[in-house]
C-alpha positions in Angstrom: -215.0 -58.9 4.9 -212.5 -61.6 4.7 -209.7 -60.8 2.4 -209.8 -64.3 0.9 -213.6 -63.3 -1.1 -212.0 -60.6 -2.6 -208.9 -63.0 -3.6 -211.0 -65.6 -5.0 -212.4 -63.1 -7.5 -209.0 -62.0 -8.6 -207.7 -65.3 -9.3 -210.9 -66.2 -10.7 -210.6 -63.1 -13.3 -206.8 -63.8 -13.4 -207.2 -67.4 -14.9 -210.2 -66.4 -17.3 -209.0 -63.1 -18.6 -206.0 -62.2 -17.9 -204.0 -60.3 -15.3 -204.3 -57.3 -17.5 -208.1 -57.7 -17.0 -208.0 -57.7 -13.1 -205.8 -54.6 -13.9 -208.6 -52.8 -15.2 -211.4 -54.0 -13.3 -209.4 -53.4 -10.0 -209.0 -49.8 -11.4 -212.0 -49.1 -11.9 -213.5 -50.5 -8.1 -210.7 -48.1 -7.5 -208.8 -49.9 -5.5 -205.4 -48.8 -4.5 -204.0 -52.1 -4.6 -204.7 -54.5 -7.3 -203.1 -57.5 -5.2 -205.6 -58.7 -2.2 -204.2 -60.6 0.7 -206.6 -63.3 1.3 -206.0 -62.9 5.4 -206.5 -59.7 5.9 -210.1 -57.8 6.1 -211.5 -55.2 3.7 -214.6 -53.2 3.2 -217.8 -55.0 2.2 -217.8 -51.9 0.0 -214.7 -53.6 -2.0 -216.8 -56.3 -2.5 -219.8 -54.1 -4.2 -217.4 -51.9 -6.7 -215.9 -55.1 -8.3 -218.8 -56.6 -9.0 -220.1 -53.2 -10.5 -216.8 -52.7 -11.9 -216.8 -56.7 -13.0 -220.3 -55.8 -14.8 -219.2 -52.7 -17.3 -216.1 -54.6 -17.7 -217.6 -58.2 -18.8 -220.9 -55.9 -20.1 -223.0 -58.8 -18.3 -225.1 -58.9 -14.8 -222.5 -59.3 -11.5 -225.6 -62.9 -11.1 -224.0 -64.1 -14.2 -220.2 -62.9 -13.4 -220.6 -64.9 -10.0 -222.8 -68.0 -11.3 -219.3 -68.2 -14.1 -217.3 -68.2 -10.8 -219.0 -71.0 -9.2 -218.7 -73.0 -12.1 -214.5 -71.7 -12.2 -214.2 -73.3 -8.5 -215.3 -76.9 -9.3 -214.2 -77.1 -12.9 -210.4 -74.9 -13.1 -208.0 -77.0 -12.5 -206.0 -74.3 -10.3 -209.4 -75.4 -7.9 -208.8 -79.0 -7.4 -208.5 -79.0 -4.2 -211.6 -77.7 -3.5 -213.1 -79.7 -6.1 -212.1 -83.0 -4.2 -213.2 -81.4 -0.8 -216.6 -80.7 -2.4 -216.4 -84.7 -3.6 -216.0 -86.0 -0.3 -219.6 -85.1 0.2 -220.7 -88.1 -1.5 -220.7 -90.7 -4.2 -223.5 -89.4 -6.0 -225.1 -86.4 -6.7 -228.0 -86.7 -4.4 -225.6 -87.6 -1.8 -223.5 -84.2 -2.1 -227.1 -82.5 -2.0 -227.4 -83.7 1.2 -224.1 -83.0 2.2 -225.0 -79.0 2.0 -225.9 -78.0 4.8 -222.5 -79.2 6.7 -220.3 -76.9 4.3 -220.6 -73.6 6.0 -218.9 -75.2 8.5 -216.4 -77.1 6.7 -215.8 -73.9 5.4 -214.8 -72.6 9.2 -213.0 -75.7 9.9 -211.0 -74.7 7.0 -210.7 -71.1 8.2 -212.0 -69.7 10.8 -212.9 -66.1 9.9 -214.7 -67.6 6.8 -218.4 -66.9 7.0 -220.6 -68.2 4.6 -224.6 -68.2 4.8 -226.6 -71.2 6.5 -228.0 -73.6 3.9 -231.0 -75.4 4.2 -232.0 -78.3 2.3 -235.6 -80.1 2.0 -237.1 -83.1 -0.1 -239.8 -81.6 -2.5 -240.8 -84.5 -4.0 -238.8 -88.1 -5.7 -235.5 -86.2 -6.9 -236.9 -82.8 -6.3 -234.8 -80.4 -4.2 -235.1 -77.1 -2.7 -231.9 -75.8 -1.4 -232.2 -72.5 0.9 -229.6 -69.8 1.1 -230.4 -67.4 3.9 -228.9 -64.0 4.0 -225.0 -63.1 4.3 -222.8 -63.2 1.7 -224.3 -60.7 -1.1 -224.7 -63.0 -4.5 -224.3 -66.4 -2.6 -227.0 -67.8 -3.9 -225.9 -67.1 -7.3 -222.4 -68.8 -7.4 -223.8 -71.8 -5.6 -225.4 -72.0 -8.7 -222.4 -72.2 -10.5 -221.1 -74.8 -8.2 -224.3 -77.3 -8.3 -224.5 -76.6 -12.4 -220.4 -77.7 -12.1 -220.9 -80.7 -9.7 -223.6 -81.9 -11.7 -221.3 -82.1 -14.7 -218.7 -83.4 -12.5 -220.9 -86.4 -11.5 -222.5 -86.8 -14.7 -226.2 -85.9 -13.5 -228.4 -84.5 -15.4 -229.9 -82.0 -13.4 -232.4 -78.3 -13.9 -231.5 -75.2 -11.6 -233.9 -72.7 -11.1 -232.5 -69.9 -8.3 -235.5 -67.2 -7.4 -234.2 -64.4 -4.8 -232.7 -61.3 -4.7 -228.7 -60.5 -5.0 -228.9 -59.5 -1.4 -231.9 -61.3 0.3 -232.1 -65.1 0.9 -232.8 -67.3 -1.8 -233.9 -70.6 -2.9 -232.5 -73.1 -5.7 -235.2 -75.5 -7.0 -233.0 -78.8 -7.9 -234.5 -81.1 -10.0 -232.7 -84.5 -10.4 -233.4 -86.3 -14.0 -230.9 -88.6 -14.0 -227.8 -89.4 -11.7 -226.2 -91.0 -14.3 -226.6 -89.4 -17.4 -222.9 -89.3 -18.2 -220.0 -90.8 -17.6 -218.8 -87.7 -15.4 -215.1 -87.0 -14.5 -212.5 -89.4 -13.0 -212.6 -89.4 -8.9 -210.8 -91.6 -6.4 -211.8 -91.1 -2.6 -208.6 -92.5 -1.6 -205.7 -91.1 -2.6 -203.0 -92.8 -3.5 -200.1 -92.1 -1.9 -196.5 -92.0 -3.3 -194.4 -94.8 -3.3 -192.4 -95.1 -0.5 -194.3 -93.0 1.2 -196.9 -93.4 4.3 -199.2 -92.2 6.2 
């Protein structure tokens, strides 16, 4: 597994808690080194004993721990930059729905060795979604649920998740669209403004 999983969940705890709080749940995954280099590869076992050890630690369910996380990449500011990337997808919610299925590979654009599961997305009915996650990544499904719940917010849609499958299987998030513009959402500009003086 890709060093840089592993890392996100450290700096994810890092920012939230405390470095003393990686400490201990690093400790007790029994890693011998609390510092991950995002680069390098490690045991999908790694993976399995920080969420377990992320669970007695936070005394809450490793779906909840990663569904927090999801919502941490879109909303920390320490994560703007994947916050805008996630934007690009469109200028609405619904747009950025459909956008999905291209960001596994994004993702690989991004980096290579980064494998994330396929996603799959169909039309249920008007503003009715059902977003598949097939199988890879253990607990996918759950922080994409943090990131949708996130993006929502981000847009200002008001919008109901419902995610049925198991930690390790494929699953499926049920998206139902109320309102695109239930709020004013947060400030976004798809062109950046360069510096002045500066050009492209």
């Amino acid at each position: 597994m890709l060093g840089l999983i592993l890392k996100t969940l450290q700096v994810f705890v890092q920012d939230t808690y405390g470095p003393e709080k990686w400490e201990e749940i690093s400790a007790m995954a029994g890693l011998q080194d609390s510092e991950i280099e995002a680069m390098l590869y490690y045991e999908k076992s790694h993976y399995y004993a920080l969420l377990e050890a992320a669970e007695r630690a936070f005394e809450k369910p490793a779906e909840v721990f990663l569904e927090d996380l999801g919502t941490y990449l879109v909303s920390h500011p320490n994560s703007e930059g994947l916050r805008r990337l996630l934007r690009y997808g469109g200028v609405d919610f619904i747009e950025f729905l459909h956008s999905l299925e291209d960001l596994p590979g994004r993702a690989r654009l991004a980096v290579a060795d980064l494998d994330l599961p396929e996603l799959e997305l169909a039309d249920h009915a008007q503003s009715a979604f059902r977003l598949r996650v097939a199988q890879g990544l253990p607990g996918f499904g759950h922080m994409l649920v943090g990131v949708l719940r996130a993006m929502a917010d981000d847009y200002g849609a008001l919008v109901l998740l419902d995610y049925d499958g198991g930690y390790r299987a494929m699953g499926v998030i049920d998206i139902t669209v109320i309102e695109t513009a239930f709020s004013e959402g947060r400030d976004f500009d798809l062109s950046a403004t360069m510096p002045r003086g500066e050009t492209a």
